[in-house]
Structure formats: C-alpha cells, structure tokens
C-alpha positions as CSV (number, residue, x, y, z in Angstrom):
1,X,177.2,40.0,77.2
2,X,179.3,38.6,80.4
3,X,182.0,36.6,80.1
4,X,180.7,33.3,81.0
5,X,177.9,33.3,78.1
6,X,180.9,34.2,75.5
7,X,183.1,31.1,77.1
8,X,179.6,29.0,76.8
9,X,178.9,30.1,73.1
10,X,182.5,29.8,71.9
11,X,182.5,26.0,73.5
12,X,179.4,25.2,72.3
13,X,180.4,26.6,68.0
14,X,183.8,24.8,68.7
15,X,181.8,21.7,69.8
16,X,179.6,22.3,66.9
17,X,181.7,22.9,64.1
18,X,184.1,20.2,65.3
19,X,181.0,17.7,65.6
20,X,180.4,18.8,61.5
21,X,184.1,18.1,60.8
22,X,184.7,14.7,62.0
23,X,181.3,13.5,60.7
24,X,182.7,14.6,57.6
25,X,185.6,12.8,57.5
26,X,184.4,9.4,59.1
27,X,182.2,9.6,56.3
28,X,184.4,10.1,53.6
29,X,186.8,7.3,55.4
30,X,183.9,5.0,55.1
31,X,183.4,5.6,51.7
32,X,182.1,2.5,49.8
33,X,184.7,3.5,46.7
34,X,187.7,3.3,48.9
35,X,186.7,0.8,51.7
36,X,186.7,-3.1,51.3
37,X,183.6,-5.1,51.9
38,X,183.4,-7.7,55.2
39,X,185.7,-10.2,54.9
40,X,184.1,-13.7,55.1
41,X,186.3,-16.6,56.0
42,X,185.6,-20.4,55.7
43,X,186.0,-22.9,58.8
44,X,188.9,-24.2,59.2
45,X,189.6,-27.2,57.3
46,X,191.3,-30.0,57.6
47,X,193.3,-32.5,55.2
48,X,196.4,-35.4,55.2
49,X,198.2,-37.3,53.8
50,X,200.6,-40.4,53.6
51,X,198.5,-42.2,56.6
52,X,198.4,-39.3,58.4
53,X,202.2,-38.9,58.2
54,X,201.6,-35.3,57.0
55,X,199.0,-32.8,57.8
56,X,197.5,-29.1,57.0
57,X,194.7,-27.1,58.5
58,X,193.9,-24.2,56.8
59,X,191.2,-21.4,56.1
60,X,189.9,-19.3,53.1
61,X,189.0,-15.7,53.1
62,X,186.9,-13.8,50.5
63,X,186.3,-9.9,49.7
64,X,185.9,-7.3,47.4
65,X,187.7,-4.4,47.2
66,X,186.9,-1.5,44.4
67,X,184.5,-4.1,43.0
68,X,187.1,-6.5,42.9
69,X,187.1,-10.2,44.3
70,X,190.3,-11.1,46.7
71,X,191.3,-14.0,48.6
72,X,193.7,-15.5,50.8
73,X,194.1,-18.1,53.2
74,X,196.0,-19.0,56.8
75,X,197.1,-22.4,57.8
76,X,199.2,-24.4,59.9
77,X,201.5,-27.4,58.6
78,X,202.5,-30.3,60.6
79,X,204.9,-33.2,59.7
80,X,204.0,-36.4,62.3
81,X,205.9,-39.0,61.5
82,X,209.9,-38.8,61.5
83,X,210.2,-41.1,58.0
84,X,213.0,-39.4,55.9
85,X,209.5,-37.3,54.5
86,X,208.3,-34.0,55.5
87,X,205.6,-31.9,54.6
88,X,204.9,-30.1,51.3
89,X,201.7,-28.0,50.8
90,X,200.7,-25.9,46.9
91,X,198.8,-23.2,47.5
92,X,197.3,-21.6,44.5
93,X,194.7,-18.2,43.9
94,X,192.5,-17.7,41.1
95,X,189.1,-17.5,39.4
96,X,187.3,-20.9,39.9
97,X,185.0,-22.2,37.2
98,X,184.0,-25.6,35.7
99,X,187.1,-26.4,34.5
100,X,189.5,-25.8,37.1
101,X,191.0,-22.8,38.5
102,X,192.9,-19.5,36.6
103,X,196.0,-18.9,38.8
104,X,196.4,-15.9,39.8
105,X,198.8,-16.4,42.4
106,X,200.8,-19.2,43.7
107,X,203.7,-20.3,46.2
108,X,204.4,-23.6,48.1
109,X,204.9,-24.2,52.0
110,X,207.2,-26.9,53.7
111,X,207.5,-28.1,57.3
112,X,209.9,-30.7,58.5
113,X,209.5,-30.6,62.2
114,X,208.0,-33.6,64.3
115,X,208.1,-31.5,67.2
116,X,205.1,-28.9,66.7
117,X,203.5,-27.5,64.1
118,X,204.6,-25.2,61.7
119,X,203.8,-20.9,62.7
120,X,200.5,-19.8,61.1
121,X,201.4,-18.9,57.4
122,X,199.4,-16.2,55.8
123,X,199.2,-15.9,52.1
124,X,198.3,-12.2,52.1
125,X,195.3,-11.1,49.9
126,X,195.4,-12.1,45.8
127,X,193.1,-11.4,43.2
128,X,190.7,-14.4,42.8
129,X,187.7,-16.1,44.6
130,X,188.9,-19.5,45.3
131,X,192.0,-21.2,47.2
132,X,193.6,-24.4,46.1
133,X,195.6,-26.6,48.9
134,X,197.7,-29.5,47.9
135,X,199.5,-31.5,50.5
136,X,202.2,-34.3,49.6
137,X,204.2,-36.3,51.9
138,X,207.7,-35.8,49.9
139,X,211.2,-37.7,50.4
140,X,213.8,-34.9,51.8
C-alpha cells in the first residue's frame, strides 16, 4: 500500500471515529434528564404608583428543570418625583393557586434616584411558577 492511501485511510478513521465521539457526547450534553426546558418569558410589564411618582417595569420567566417548575423575573425601578419618597418594590416566588401564592422565595428592591432608572435587577431562578410585584411609594 503507498504512503498516500495509508495518510488517506488513517484521516479518514480519525475523521470517523472522532465524528462517533462528539456525537456522543452532544448527545449525552443534551440529555433531557440534565438539560432545562426553553425558558419562556412574559412581556414586559408595566405598573405605578403614588400618581406616577413611582414606577417598575418588569418581566417573568418560566421553566422546568429535572421536572421541576422555576421562575424568576428582571426589572427596572424608577423613582420620578423628588417628594421626600422613593421607590419600594416586593418581589415574591412561589406556587400560585386560588388562594394566593406559596412563597418560595422573596426579597425587596429600592431606588431613590430621580435621575435615571435603577440597573436591571435580576432575581436569579426560584422554585415556583408565578412572580408577585408590589410597588409602594414610601417616605425615606
């Protein structure tokens, strides 16, 4: 056999057993035990408060992960009005039925600047399939 069909054949098992290898493990990557479903994320939404003294736009995320329902949610804070007030916003996790919400997580926000808005806060993801935002107006 010459030398350039030996070069040829050992490229083309490299090729091939390489090929078999990384198939292999992109499959095993993509695993549907280990690998979190699409995340699907709400518009972004909108609410204020105290005549519009105080404001938050935010957005909620869903997925599952292990068979498991997370959440979590981004939003930006703004503070309007320079009154002695600034802005406050709750932001609560959970499991959302008929009668209410089981917490799961939960952690409060405050901006006081007039200026711009706040950076884009991100609560990370929680166990739960629901986000709760409250926004007060409150005397600082």
């Amino acid at each position: 056999m010459n030398v350039r069909i030996r070069i040829a054949l050992s490229c083309a098992t490299l090729a091939a057993v390489t090929g078999i290898a990384a198939t292999s493990a992109v499959a095993a990557a993509a695993s549907p035990n280990s690998a979190a479903s699409a995340v699907t994320c709400s518009k972004w939404k909108s609410i204020s408060a105290d005549h519009n003294s105080v404001g938050v736009r935010y957005m909620e995320c869903d997925r599952k992960v292990g068979g498991r329902q997370q959440t979590s949610a981004a939003l930006y804070i703004w503070d309007n009005k320079t009154d002695g007030k600034y802005a406050r916003v709750n932001v609560a996790t959970g499991y959302a039925h008929w009668n209410g919400l089981d917490q799961t997580w939960f952690r409060y926000y405050s901006w006081t600047s007039t200026r711009h808005h706040s950076p884009k806060y991100e609560t990370g993801w929680h166990s739960g399939n629901d986000v709760e935002v409250l926004l007060k107006a409150v005397r600082g």
